[in-house]
PDBQT receptor file of N, H, CA, C and O in Angstrom, charges set to zero:
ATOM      1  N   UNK A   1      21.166 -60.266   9.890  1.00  0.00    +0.000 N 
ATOM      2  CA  UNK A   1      21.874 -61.304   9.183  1.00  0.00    +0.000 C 
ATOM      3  C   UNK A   1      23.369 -61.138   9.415  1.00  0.00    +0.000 C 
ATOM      4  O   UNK A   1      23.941 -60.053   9.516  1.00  0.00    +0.000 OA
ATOM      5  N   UNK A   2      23.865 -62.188   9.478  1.00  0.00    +0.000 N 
ATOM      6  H   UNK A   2      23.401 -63.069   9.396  1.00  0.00    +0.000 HD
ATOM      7  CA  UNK A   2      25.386 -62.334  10.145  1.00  0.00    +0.000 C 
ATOM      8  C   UNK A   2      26.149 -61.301   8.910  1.00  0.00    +0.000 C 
ATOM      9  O   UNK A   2      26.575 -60.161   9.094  1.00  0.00    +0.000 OA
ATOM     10  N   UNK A   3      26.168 -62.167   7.504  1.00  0.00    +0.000 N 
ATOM     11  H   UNK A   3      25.823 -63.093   7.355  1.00  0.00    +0.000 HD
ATOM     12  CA  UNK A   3      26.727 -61.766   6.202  1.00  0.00    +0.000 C 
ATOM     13  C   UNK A   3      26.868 -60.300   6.330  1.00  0.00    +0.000 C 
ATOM     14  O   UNK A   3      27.933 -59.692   6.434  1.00  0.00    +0.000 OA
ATOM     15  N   UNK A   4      25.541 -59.740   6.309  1.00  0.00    +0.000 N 
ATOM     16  H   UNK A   4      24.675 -60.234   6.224  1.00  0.00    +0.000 HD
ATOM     17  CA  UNK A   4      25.672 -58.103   6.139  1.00  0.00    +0.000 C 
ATOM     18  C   UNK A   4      25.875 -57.301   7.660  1.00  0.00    +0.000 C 
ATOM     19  O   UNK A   4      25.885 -56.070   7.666  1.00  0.00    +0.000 OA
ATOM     20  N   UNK A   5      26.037 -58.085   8.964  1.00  0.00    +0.000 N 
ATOM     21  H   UNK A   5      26.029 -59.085   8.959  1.00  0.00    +0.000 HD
ATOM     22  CA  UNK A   5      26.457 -57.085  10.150  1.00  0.00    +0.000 C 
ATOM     23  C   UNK A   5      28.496 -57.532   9.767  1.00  0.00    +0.000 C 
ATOM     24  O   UNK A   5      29.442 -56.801  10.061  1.00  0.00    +0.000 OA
ATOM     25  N   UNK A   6      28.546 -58.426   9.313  1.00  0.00    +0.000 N 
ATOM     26  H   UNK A   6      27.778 -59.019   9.074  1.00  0.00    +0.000 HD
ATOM     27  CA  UNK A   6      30.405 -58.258   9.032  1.00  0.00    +0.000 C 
ATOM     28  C   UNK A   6      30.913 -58.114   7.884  1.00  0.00    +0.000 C 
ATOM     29  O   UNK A   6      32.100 -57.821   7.737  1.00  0.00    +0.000 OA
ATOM     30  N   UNK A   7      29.857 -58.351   6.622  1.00  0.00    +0.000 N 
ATOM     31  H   UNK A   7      28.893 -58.589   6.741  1.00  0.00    +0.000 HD
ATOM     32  CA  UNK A   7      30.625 -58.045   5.906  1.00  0.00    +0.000 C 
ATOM     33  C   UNK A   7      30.193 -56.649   4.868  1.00  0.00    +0.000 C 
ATOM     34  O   UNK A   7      30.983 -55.815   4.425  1.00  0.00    +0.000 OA
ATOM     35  N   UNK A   8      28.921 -56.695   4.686  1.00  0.00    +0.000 N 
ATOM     36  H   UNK A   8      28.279 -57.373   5.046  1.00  0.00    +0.000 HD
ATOM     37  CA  UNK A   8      27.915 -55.463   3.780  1.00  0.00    +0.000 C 
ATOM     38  C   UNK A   8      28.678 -54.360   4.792  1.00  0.00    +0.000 C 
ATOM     39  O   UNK A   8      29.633 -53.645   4.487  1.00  0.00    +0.000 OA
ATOM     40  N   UNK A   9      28.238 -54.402   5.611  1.00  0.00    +0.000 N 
ATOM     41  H   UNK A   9      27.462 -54.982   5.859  1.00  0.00    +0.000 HD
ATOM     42  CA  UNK A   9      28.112 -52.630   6.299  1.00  0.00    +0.000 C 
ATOM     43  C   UNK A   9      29.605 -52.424   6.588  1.00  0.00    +0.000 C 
ATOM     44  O   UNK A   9      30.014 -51.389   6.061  1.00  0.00    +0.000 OA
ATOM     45  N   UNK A  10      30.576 -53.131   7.297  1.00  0.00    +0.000 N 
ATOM     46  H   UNK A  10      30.244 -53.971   7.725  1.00  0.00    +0.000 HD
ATOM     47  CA  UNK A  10      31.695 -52.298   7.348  1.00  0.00    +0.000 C 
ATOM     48  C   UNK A  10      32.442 -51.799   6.508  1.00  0.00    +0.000 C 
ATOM     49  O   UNK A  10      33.179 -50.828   6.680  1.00  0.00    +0.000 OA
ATOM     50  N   UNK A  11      32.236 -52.731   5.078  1.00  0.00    +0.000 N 
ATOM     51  H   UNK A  11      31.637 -53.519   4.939  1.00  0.00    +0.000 HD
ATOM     52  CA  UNK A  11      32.988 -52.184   3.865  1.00  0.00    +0.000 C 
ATOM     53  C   UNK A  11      32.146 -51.031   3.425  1.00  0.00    +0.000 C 
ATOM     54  O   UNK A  11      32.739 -50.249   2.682  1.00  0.00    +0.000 OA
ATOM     55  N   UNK A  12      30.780 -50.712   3.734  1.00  0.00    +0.000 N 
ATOM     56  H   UNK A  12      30.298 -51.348   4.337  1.00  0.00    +0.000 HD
ATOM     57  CA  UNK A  12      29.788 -49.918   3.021  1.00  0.00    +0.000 C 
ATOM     58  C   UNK A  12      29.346 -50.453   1.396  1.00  0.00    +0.000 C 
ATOM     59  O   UNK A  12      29.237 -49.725   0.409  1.00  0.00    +0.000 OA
ATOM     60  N   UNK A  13      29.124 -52.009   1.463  1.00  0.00    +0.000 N 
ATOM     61  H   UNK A  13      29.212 -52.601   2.265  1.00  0.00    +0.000 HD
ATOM     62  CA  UNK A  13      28.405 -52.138   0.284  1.00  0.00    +0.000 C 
ATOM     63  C   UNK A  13      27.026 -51.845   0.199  1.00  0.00    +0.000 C 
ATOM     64  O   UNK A  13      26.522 -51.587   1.291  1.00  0.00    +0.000 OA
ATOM     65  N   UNK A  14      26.104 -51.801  -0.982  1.00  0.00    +0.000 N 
ATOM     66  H   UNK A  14      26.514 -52.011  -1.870  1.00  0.00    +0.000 HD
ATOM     67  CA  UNK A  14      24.835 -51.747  -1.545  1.00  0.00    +0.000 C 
ATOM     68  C   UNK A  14      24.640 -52.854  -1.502  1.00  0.00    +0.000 C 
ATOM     69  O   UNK A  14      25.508 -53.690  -1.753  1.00  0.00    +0.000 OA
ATOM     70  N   UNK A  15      23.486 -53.120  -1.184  1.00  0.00    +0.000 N 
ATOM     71  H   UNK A  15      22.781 -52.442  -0.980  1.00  0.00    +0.000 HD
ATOM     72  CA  UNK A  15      22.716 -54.703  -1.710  1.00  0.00    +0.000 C 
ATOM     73  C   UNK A  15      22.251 -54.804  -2.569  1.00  0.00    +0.000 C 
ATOM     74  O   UNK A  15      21.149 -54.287  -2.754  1.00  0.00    +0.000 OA
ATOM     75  N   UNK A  16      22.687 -55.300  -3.208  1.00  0.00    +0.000 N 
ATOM     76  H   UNK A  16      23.582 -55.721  -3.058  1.00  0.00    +0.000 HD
ATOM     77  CA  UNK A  16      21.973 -55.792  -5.169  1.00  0.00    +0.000 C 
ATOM     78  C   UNK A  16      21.157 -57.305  -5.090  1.00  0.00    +0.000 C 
ATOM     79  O   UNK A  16      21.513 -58.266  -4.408  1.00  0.00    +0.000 OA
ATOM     80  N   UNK A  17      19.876 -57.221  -6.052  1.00  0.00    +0.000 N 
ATOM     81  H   UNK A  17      19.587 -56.440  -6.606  1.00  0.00    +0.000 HD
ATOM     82  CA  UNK A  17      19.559 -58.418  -6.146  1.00  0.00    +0.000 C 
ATOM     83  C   UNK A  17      20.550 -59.635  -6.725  1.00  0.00    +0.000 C 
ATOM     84  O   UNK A  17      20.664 -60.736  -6.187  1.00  0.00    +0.000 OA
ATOM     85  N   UNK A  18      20.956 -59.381  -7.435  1.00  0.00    +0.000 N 
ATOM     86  H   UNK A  18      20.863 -58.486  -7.873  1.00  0.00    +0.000 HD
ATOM     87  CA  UNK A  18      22.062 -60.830  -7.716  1.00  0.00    +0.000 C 
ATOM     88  C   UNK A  18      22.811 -61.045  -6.616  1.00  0.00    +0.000 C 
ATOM     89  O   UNK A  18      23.162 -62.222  -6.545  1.00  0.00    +0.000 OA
ATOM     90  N   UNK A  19      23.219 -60.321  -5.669  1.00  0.00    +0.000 N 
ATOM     91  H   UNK A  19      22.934 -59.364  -5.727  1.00  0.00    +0.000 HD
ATOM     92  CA  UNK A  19      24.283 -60.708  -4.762  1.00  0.00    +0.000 C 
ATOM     93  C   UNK A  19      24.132 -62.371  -4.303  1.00  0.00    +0.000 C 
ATOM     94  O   UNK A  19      25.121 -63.103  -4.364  1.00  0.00    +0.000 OA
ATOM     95  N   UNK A  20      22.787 -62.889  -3.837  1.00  0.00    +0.000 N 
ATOM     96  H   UNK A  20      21.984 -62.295  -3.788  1.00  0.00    +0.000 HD
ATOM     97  CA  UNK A  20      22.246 -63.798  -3.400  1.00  0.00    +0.000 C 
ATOM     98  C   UNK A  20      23.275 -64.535  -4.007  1.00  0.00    +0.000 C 
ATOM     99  O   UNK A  20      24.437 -64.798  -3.698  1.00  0.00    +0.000 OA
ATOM    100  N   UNK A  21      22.111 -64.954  -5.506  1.00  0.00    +0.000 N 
ATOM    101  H   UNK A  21      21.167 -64.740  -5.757  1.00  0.00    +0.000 HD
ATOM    102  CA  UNK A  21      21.944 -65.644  -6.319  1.00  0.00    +0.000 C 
ATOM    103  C   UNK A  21      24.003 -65.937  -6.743  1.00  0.00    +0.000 C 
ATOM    104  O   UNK A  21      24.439 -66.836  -7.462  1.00  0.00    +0.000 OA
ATOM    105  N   UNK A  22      24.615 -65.154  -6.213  1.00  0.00    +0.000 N 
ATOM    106  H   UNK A  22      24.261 -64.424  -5.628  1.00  0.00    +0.000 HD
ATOM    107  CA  UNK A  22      26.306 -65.182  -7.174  1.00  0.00    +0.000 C 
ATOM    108  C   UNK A  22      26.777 -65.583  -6.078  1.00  0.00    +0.000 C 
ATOM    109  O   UNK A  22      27.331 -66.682  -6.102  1.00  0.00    +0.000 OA
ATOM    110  N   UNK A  23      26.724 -64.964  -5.000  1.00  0.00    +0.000 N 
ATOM    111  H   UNK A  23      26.274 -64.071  -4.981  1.00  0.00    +0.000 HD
ATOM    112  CA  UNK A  23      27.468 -65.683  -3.820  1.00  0.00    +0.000 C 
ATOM    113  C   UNK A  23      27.001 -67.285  -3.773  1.00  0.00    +0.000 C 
ATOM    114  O   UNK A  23      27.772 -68.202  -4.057  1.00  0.00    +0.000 OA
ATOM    115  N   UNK A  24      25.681 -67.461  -3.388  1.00  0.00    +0.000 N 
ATOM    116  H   UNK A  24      25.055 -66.717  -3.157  1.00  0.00    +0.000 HD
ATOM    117  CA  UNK A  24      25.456 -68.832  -3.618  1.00  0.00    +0.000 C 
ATOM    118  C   UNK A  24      26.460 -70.382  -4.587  1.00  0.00    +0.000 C 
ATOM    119  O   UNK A  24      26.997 -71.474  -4.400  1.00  0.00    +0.000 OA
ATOM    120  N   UNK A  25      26.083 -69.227  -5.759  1.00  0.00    +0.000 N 
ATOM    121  H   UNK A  25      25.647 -68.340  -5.911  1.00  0.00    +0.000 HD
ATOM    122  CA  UNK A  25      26.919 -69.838  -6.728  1.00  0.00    +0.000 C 
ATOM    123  C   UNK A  25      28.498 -69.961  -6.376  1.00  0.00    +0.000 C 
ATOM    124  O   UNK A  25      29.071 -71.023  -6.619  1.00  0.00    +0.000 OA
ATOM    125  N   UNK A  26      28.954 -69.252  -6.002  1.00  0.00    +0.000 N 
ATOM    126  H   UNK A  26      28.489 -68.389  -5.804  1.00  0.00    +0.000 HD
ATOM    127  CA  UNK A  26      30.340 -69.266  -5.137  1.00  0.00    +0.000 C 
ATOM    128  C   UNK A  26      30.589 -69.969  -4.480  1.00  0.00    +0.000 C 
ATOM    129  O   UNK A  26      31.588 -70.680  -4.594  1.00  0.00    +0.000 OA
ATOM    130  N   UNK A  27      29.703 -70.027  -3.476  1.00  0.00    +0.000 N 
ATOM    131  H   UNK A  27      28.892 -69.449  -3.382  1.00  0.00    +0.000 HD
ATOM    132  CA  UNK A  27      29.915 -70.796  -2.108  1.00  0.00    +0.000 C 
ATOM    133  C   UNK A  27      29.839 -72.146  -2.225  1.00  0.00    +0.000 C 
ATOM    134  O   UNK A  27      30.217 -72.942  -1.366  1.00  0.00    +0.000 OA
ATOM    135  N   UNK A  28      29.355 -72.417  -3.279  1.00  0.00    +0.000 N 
ATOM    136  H   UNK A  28      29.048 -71.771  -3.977  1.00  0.00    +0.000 HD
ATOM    137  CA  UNK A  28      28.707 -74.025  -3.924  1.00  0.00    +0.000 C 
ATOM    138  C   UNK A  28      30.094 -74.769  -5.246  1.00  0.00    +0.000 C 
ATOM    139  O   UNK A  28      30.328 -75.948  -5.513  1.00  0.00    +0.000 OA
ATOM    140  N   UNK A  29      30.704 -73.572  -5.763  1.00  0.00    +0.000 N 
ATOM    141  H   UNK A  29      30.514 -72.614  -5.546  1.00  0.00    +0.000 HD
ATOM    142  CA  UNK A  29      31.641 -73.865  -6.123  1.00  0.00    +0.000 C 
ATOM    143  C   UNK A  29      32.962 -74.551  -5.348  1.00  0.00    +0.000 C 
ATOM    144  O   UNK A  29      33.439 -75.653  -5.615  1.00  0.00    +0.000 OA
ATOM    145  N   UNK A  30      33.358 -73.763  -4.480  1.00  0.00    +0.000 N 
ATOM    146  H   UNK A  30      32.970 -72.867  -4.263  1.00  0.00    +0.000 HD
ATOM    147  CA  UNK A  30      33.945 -73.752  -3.770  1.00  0.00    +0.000 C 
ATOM    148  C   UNK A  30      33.804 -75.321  -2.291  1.00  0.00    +0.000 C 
ATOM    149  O   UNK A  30      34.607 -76.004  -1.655  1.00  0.00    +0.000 OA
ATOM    150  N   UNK A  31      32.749 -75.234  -2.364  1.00  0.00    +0.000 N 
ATOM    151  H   UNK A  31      32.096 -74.679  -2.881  1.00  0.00    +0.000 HD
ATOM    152  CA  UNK A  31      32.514 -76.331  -1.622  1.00  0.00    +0.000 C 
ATOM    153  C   UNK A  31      32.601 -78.031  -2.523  1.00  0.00    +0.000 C 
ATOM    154  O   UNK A  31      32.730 -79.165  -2.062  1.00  0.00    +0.000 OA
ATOM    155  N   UNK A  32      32.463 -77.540  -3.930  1.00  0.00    +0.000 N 
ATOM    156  H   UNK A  32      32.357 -76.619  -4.305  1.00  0.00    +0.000 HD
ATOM    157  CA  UNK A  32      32.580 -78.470  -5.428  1.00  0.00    +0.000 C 
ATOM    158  C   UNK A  32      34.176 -78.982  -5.157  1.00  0.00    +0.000 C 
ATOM    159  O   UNK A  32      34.674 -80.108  -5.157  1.00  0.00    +0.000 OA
ATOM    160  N   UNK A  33      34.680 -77.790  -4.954  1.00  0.00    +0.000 N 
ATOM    161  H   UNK A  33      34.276 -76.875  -4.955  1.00  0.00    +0.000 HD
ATOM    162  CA  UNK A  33      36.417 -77.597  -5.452  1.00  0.00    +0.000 C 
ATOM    163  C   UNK A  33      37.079 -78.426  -4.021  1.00  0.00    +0.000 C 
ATOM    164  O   UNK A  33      38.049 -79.179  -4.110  1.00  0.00    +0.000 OA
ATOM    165  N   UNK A  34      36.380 -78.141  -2.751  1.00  0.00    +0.000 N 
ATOM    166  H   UNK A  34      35.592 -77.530  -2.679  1.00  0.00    +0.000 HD
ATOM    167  CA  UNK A  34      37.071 -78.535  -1.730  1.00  0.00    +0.000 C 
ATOM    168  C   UNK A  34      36.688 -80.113  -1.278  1.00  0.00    +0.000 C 
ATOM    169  O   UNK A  34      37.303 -80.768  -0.437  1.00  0.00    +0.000 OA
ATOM    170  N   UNK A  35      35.519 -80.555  -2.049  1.00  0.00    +0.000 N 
ATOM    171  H   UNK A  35      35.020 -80.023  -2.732  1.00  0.00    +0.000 HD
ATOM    172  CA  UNK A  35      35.053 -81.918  -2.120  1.00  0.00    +0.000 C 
ATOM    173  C   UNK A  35      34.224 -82.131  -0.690  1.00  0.00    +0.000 C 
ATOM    174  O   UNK A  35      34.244 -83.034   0.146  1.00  0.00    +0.000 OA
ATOM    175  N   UNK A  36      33.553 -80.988  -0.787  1.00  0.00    +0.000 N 
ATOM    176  H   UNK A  36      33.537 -80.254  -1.466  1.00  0.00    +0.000 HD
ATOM    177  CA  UNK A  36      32.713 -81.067   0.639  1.00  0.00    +0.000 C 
ATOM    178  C   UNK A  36      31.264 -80.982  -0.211  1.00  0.00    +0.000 C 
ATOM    179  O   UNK A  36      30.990 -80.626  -1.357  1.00  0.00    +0.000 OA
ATOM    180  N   UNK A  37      30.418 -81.523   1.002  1.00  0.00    +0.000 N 
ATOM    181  H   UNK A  37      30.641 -81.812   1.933  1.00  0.00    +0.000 HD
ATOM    182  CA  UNK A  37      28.629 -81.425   0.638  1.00  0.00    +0.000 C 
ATOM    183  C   UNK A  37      28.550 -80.253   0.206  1.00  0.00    +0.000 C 
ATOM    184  O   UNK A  37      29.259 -79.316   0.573  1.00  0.00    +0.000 OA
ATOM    185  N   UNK A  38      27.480 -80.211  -0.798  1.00  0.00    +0.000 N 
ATOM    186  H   UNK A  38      26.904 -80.973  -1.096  1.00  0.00    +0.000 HD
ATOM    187  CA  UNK A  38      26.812 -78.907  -1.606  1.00  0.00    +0.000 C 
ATOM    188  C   UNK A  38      25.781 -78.091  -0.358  1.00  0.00    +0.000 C 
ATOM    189  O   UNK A  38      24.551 -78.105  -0.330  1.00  0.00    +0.000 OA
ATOM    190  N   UNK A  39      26.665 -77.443   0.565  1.00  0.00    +0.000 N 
ATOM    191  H   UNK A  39      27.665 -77.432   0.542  1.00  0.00    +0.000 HD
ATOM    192  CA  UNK A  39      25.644 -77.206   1.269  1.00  0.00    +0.000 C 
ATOM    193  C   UNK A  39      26.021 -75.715   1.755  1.00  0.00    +0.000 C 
ATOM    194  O   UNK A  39      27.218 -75.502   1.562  1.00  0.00    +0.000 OA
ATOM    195  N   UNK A  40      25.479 -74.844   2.213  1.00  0.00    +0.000 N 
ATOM    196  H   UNK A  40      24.506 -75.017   2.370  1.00  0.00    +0.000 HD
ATOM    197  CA  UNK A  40      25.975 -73.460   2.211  1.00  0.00    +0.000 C 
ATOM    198  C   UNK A  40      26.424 -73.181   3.927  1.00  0.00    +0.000 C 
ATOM    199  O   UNK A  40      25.559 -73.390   4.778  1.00  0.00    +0.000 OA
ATOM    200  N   UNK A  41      27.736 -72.729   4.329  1.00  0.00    +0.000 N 
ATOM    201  H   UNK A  41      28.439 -72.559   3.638  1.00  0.00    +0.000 HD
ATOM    202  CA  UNK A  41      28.292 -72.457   5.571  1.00  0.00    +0.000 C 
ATOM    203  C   UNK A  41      28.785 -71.503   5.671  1.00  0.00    +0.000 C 
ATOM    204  O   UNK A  41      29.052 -70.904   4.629  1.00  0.00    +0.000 OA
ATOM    205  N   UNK A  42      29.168 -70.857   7.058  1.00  0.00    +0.000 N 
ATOM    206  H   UNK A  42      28.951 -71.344   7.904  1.00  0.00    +0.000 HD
ATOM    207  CA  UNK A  42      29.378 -69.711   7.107  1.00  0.00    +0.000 C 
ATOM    208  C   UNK A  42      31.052 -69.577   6.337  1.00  0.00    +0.000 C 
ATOM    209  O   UNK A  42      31.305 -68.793   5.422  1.00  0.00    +0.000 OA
ATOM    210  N   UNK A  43      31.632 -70.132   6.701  1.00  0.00    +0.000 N 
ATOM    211  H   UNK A  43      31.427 -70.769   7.444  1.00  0.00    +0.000 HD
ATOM    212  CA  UNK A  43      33.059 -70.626   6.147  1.00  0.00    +0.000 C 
ATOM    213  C   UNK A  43      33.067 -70.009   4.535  1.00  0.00    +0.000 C 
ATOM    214  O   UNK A  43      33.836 -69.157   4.088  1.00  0.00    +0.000 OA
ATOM    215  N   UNK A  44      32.006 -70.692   3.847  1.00  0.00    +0.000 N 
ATOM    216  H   UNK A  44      31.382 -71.384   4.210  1.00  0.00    +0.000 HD
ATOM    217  CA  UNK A  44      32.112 -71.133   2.138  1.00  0.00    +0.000 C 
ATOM    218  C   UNK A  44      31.481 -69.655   1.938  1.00  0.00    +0.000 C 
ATOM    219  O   UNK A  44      32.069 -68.902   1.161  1.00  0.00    +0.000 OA
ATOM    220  N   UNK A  45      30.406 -69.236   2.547  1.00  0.00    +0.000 N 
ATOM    221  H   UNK A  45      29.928 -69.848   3.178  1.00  0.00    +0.000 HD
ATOM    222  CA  UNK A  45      30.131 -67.840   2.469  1.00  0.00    +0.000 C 
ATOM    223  C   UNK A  45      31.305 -66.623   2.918  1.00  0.00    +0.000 C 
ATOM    224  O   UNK A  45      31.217 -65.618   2.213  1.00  0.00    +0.000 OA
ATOM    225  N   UNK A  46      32.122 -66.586   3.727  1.00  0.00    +0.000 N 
ATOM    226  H   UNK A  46      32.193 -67.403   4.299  1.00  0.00    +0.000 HD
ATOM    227  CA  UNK A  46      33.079 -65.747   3.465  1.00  0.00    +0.000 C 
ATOM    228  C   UNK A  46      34.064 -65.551   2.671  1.00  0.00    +0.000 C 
ATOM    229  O   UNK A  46      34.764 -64.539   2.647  1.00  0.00    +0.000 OA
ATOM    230  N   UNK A  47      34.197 -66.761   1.800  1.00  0.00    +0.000 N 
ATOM    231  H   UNK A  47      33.628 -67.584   1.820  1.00  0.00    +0.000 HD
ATOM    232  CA  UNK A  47      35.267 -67.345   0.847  1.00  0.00    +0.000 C 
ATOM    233  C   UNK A  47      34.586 -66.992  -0.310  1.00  0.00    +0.000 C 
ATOM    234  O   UNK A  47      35.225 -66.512  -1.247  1.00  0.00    +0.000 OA
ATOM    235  N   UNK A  48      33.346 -67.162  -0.392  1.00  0.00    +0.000 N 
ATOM    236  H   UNK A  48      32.827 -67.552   0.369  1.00  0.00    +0.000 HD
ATOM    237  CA  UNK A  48      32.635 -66.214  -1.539  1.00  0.00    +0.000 C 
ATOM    238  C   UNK A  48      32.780 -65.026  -1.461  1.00  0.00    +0.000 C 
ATOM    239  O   UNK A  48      33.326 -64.344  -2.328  1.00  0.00    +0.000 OA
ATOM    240  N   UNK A  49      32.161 -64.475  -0.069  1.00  0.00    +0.000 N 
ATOM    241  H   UNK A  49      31.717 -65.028   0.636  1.00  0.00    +0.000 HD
ATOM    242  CA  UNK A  49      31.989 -62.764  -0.289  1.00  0.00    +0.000 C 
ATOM    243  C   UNK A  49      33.629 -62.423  -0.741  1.00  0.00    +0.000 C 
ATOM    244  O   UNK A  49      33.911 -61.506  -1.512  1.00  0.00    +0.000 OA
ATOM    245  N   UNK A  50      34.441 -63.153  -0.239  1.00  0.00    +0.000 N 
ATOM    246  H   UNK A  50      34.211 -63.898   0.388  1.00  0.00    +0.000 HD
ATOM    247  CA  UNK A  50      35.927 -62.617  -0.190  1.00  0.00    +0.000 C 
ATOM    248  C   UNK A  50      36.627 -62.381  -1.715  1.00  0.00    +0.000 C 
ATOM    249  O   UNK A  50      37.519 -61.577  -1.986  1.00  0.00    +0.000 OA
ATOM    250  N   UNK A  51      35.949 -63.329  -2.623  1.00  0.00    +0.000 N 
ATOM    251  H   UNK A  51      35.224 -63.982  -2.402  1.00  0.00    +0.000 HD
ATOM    252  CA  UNK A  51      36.463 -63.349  -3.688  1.00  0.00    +0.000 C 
ATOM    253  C   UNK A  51      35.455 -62.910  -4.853  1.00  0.00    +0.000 C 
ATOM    254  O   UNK A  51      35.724 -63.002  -6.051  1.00  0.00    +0.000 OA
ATOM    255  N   UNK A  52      34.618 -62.568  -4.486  1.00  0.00    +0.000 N 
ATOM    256  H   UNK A  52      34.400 -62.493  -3.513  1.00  0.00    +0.000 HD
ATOM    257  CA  UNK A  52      33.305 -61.576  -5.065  1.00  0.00    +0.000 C 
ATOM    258  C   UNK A  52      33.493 -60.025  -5.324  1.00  0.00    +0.000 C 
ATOM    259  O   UNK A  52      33.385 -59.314  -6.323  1.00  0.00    +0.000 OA
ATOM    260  N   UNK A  53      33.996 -59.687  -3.284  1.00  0.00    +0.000 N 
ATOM    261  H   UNK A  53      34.084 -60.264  -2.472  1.00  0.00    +0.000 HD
ATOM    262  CA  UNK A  53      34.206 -58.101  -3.505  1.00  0.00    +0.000 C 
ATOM    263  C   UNK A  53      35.391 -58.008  -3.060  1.00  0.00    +0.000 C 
ATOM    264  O   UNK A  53      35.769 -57.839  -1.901  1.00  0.00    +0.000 OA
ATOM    265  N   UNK A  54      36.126 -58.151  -4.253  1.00  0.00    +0.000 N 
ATOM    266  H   UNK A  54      35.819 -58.288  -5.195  1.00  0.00    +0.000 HD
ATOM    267  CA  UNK A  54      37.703 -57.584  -4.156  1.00  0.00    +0.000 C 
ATOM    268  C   UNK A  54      37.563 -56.265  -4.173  1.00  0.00    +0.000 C 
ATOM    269  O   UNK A  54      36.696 -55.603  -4.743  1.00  0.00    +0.000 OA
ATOM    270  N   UNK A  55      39.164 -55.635  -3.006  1.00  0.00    +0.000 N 
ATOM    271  H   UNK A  55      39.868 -56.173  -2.542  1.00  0.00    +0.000 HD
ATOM    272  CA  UNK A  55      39.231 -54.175  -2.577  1.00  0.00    +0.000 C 
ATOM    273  C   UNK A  55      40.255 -53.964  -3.611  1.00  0.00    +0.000 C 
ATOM    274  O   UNK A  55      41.432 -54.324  -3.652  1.00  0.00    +0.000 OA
ATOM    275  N   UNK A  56      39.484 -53.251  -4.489  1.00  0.00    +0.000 N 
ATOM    276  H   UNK A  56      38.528 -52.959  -4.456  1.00  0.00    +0.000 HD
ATOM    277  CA  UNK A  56      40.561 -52.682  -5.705  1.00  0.00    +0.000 C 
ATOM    278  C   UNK A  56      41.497 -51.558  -5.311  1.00  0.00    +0.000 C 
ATOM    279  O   UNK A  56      42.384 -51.224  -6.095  1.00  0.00    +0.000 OA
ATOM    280  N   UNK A  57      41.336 -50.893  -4.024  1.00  0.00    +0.000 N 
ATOM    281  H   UNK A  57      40.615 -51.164  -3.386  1.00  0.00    +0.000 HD
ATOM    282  CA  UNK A  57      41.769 -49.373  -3.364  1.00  0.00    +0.000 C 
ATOM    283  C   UNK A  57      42.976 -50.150  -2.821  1.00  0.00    +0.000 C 
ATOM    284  O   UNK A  57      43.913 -49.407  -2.530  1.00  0.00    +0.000 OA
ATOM    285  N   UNK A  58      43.196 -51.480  -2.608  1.00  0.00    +0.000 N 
ATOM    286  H   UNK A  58      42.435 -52.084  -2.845  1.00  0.00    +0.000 HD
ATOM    287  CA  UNK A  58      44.939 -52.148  -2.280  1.00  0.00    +0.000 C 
ATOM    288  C   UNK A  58      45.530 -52.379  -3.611  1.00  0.00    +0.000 C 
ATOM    289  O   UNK A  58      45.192 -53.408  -4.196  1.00  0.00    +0.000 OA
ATOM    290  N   UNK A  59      46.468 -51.473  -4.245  1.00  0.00    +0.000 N 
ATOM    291  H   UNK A  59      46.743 -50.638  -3.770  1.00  0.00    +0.000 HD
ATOM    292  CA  UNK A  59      47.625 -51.700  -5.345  1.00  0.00    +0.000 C 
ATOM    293  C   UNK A  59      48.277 -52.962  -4.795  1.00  0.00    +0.000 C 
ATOM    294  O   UNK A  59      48.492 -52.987  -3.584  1.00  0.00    +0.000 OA
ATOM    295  N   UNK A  60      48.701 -54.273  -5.724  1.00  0.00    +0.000 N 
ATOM    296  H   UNK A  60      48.526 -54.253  -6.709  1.00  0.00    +0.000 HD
ATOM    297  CA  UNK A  60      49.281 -54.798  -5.221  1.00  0.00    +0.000 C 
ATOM    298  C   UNK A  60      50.906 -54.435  -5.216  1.00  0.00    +0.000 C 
ATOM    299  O   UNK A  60      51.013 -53.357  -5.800  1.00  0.00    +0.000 OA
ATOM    300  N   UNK A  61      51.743 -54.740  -4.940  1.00  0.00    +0.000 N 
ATOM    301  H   UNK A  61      51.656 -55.616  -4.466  1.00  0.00    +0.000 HD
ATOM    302  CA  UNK A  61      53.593 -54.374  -5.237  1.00  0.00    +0.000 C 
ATOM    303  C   UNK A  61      53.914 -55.142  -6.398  1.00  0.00    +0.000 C 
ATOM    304  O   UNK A  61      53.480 -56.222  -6.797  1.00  0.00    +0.000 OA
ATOM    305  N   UNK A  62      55.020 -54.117  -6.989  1.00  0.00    +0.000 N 
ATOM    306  H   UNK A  62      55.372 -53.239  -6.664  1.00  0.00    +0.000 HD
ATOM    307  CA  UNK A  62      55.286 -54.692  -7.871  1.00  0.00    +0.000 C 
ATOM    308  C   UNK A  62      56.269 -56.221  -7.741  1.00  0.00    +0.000 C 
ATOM    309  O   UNK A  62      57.153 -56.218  -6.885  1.00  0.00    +0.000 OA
ATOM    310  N   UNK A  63      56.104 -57.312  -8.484  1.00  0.00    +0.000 N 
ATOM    311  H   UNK A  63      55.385 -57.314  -9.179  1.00  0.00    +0.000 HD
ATOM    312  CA  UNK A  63      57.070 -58.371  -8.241  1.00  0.00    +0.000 C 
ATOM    313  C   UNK A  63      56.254 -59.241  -7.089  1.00  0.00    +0.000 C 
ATOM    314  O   UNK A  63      56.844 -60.114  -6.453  1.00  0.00    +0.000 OA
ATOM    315  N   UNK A  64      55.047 -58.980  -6.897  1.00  0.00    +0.000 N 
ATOM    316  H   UNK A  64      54.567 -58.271  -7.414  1.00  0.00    +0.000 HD
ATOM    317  CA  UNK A  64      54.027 -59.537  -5.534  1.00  0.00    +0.000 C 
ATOM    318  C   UNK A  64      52.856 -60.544  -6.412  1.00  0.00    +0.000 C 
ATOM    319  O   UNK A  64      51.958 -61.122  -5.800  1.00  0.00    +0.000 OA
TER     320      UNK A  64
């Protein structure tokens, strides 16, 4: 699967059963918000995973 050869394994995530089911929900939001078909793409799926698994190990700067 595309999702987990770029995005699961290089970060070293676990696969959880909800992952599906929340990204989905993401990706469907997001496609709500951008006024595109309810339909799932690779695009709307990285924009999910992206804002799903935030890298808490980047401090942002202060005044940023």
């Amino acid at each position: 699967n595309q999702l987990i050869a770029q995005e699961y394994s290089p970060r070293r995530l676990a696969l959880r059963g909800c992952h599906p089911r929340d990204l989905i929900s993401h990706a469907l939001a997001f496609a709500e918000y951008l006024g595109e078909p309810p339909q799932l793409n690779p695009a709307l799926l990285k924009m999910a995973f992206d804002t799903y698994f935030v890298d808490e190990s980047v401090a942002a700067e202060p005044g940023s």
